[in-house]
C-alpha positions as CSV (number, residue, x, y, z in Angstrom):
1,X,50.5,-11.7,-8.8
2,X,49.5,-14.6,-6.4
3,X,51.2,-17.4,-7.2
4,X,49.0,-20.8,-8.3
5,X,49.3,-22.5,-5.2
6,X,47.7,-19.6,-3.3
7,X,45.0,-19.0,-5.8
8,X,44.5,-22.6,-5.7
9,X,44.1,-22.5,-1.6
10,X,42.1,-19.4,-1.7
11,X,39.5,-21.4,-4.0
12,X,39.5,-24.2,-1.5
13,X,39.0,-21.5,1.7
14,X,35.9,-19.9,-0.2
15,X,34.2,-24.0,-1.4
16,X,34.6,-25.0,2.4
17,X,33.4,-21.5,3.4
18,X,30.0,-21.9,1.0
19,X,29.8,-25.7,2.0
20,X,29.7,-25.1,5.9
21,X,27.4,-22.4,5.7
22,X,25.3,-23.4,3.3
23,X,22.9,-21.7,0.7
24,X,20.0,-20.4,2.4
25,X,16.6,-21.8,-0.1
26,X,14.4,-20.9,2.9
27,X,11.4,-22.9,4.0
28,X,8.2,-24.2,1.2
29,X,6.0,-21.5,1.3
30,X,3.3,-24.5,1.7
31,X,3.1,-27.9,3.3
32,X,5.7,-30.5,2.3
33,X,4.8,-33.7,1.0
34,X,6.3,-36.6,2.7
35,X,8.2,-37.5,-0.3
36,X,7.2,-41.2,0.2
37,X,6.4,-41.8,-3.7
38,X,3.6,-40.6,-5.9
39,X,0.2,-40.6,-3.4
40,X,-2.7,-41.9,-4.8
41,X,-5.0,-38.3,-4.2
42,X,-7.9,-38.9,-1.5
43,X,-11.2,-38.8,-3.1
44,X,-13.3,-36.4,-0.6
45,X,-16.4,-34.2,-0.5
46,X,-17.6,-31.5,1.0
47,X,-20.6,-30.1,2.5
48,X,-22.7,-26.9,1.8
49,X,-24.1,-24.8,5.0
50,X,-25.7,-21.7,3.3
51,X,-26.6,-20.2,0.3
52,X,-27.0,-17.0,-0.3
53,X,-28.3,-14.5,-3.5
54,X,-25.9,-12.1,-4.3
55,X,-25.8,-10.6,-7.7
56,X,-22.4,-10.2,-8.1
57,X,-21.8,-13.6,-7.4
58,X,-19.6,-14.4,-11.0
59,X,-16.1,-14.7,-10.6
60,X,-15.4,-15.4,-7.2
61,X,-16.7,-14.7,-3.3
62,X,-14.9,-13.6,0.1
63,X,-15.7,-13.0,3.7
64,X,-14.9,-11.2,6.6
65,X,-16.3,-11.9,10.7
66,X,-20.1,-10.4,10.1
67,X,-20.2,-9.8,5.9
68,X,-19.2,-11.9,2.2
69,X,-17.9,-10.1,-1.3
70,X,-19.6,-11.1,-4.1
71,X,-17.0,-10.5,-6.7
72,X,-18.1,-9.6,-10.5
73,X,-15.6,-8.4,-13.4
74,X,-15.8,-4.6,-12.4
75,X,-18.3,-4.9,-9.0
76,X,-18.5,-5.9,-5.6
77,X,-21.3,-6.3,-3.3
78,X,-21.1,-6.3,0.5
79,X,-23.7,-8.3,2.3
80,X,-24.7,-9.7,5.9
81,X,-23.2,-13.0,6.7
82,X,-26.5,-13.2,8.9
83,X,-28.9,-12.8,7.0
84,X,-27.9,-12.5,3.0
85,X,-29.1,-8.6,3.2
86,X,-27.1,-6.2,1.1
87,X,-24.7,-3.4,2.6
88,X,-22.8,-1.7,-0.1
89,X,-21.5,-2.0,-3.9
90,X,-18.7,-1.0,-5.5
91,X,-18.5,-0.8,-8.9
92,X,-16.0,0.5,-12.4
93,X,-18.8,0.7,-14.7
94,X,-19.3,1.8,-17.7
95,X,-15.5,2.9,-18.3
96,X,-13.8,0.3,-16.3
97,X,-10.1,0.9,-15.2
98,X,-10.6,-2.4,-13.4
99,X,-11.1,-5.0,-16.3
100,X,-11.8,-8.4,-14.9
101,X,-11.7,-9.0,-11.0
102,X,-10.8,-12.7,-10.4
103,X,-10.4,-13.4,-6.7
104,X,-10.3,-11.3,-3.3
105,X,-9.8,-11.9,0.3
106,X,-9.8,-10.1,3.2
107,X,-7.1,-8.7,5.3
108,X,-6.7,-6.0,8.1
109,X,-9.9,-4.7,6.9
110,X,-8.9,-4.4,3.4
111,X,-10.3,-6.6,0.3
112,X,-7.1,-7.5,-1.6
113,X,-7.7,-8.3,-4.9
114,X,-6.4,-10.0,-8.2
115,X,-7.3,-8.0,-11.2
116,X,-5.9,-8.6,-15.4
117,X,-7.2,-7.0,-18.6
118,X,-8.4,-10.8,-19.7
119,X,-8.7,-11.7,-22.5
120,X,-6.0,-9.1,-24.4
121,X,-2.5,-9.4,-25.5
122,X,0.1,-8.5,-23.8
123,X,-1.3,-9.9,-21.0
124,X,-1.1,-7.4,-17.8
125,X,-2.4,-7.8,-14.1
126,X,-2.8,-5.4,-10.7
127,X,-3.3,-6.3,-7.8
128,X,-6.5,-3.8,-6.4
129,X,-7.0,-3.0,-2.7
130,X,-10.9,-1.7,-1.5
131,X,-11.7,-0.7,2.0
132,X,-14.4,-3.0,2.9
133,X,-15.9,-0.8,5.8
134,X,-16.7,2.1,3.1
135,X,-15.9,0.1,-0.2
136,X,-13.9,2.6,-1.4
137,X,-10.9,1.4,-3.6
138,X,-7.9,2.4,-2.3
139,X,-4.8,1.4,-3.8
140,X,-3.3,-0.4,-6.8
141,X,0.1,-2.4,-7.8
142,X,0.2,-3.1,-11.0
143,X,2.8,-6.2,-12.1
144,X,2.8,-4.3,-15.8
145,X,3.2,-7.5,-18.3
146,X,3.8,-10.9,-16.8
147,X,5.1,-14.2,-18.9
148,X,3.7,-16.2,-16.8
149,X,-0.2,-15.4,-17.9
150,X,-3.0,-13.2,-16.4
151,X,-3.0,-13.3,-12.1
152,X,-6.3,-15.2,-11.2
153,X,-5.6,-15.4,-7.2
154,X,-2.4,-14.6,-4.7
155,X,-2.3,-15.1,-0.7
156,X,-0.2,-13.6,1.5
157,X,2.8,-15.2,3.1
158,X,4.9,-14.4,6.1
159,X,7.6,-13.9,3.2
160,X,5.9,-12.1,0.7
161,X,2.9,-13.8,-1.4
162,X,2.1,-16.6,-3.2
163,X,0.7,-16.2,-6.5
164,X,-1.4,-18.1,-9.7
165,X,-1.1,-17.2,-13.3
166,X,-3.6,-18.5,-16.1
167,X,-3.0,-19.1,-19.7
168,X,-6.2,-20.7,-21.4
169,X,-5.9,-22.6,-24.5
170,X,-6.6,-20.3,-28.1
171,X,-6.7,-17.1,-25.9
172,X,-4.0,-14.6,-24.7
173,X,-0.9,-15.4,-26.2
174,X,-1.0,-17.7,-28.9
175,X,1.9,-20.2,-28.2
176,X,1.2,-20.7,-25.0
177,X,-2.0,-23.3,-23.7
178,X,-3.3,-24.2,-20.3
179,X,-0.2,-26.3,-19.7
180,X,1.7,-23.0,-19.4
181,X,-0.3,-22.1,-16.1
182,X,2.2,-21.9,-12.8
183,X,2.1,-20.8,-9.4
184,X,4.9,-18.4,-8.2
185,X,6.1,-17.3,-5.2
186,X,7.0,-13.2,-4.8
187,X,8.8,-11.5,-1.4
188,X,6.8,-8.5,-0.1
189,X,8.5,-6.2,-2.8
190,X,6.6,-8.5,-5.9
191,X,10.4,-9.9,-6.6
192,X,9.9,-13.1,-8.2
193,X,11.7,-16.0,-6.3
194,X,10.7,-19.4,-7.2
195,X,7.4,-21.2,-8.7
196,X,5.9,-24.9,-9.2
197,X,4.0,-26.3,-12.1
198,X,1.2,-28.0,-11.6
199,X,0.8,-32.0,-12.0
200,X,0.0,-32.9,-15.8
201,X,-3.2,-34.4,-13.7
202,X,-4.7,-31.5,-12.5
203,X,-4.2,-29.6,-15.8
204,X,-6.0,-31.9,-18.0
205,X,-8.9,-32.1,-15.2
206,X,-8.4,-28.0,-15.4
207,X,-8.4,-28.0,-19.7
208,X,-8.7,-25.8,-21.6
209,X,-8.8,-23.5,-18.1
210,X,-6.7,-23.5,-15.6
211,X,-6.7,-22.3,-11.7
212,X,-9.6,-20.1,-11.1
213,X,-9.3,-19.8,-7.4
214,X,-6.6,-20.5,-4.8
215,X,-5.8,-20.4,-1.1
216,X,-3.4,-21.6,1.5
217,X,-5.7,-23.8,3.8
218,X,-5.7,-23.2,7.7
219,X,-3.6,-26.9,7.4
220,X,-0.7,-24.9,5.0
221,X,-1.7,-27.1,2.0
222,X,-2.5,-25.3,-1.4
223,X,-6.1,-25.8,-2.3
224,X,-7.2,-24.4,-5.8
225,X,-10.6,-24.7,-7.9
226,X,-10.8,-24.8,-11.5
227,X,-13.1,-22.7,-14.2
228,X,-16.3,-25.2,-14.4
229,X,-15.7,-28.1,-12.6
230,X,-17.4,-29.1,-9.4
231,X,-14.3,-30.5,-7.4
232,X,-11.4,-28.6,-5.5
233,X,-7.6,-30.2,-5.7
234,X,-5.6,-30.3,-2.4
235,X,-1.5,-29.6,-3.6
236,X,1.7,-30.0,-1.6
237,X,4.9,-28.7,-2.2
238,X,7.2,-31.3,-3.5
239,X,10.9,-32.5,-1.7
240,X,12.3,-31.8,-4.7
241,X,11.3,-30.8,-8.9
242,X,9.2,-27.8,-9.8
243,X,5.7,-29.9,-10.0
244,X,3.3,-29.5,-7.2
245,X,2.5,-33.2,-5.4
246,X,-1.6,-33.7,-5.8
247,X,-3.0,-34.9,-2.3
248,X,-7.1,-34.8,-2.7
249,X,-9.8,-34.1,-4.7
250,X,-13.1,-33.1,-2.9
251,X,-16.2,-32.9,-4.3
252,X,-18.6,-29.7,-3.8
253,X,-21.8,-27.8,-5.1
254,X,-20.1,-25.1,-7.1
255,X,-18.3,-25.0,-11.0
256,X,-15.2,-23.7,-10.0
257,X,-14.3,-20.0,-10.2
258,X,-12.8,-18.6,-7.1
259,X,-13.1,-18.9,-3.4
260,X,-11.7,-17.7,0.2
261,X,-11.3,-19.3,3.4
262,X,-13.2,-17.9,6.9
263,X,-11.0,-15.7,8.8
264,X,-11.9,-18.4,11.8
265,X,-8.8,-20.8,10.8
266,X,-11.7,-22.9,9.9
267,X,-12.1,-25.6,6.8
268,X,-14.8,-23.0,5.7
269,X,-14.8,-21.4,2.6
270,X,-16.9,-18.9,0.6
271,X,-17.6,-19.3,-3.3
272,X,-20.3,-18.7,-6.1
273,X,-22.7,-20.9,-8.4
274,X,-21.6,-18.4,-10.9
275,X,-25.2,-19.9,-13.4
276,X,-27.5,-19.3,-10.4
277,X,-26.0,-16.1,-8.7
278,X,-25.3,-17.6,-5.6
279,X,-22.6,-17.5,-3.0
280,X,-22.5,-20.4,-0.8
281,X,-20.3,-21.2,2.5
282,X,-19.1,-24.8,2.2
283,X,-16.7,-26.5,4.7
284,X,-14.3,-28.9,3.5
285,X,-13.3,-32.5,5.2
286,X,-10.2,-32.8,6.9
287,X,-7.6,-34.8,5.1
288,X,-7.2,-37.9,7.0
């Protein structure tokens, strides 16, 4: 038996231990805010460089070097960044396996893509992986049933990914509303290890939606689009609490839905007039 003074110096050993090393929470996934109060967001707009036709041009649009995805429920169409002509489609119809496509971008040559069974209960969302040199699908991870809502967008970190879930108000599950919309982070496995809300703010601007689109901007800031309005909202990760820090709002000539950033590094993204069947590339301002 050890004797109380022992066990008492053995609890002592492993508290300084813990203290000195300290417990590793890692570095935000996105930029910090400065922590310097609540910022007043910058009011910003941005500026439209082409338009293009694209009939799959619904839910969301991506781009590679030389082509953009026009991203429908169950289709995709390849097209020339040069000149709007079309290259390829994929598509699930009539029996789709793939219910409702709601954002893609591109990596290592591969469309990576954020796919639920919107608008049924249990809600359930896969992530859906196309080769976009043949736009072939080829490979699926499905997250089963998620709490948190039905995946809209994700983006790859150095740690894993960062990802959006949506709950809209009298659809899905019934005692949850738009509030109830998060972002979470994931390690490379799809292991859940943290989250943020988002500000009260941006949710009523979002009502009764929430966060179409998403992406990590070349600048490491969160920048996410809503279901109809014509604005993007520029997010920080906080110093401290589980709510986002809301940094800009710029102005733009689409209704939300989702979008993806040039594979340049550049402030320019790709996204659909979803009423019109257009995919337009649009570069953002610089926050000051």
């Amino acid at each position: 038996m050890i004797k109380a003074s022992r066990l008492f110096m053995l609890f002592a050993f492993l508290s300084v231990s813990a203290t000195a090393a300290g417990p590793s929470l890692g570095e935000p996934v996105l930029r910090q805010h400065d922590g310097k109060g609540t910022p007043t967001p910058v009011l910003l707009e941005a500026k439209t460089l082409n338009v293009y036709n694209a009939a799959e041009a619904d839910q969301g649009a991506a781009a590679d070097e030389r082509h953009f995805y026009a991203i429908d429920n169950s289709a995709i169409g390849k097209y020339m960044l040069a000149d709007g002509s079309p290259v390829a489609q994929w598509s699930d119809l009539p029996s789709p396996g793939i219910e409702h496509l709601n954002s893609c971008y591109v990596e290592a040559a591969q469309l990576w893509c954020a796919n639920s069974n919107y608008p049924a209960a249990p809600m359930g969302s896969s992530i859906e992986i196309f080769d976009t040199e043949t736009m072939e699908h080829r490979a699926t991870h499905s997250l089963g049933m998620m709490e948190e809502g039905s995946l809209t967008w994700f983006a790859a970190t150095e740690d894993g990914f960062l990802a959006s879930f949506a709950h809209y108000d009298r659809r899905g599950v019934p005692y949850k509303d738009h509030r109830y919309s998060s972002v979470v982070t994931f390690d490379k496995q799809w292991r859940r290890t943290g989250g943020w809300l988002f500000p009260k703010a941006i949710t009523d601007l979002m009502a009764p939606y929430a966060a179409s689109g998403g992406a990590i901007g070349p600048d490491g800031r969160l920048y996410i689009s809503g279901h109809d309005r014509p604005e993007i909202y520029v997010l920080e990760a906080p110093v401290s609490g589980p709510y986002l820090t809301h940094v800009a709002t710029i102005s733009l000539e689409i209704e939300g839905q989702a979008f993806s950033f040039a594979p340049d590094n550049s402030q320019i993204i790709y996204a659909v007039d979803r009423k019109l069947g257009l995919v337009k590339a649009i570069e953002l301002p610089k926050l000051p």
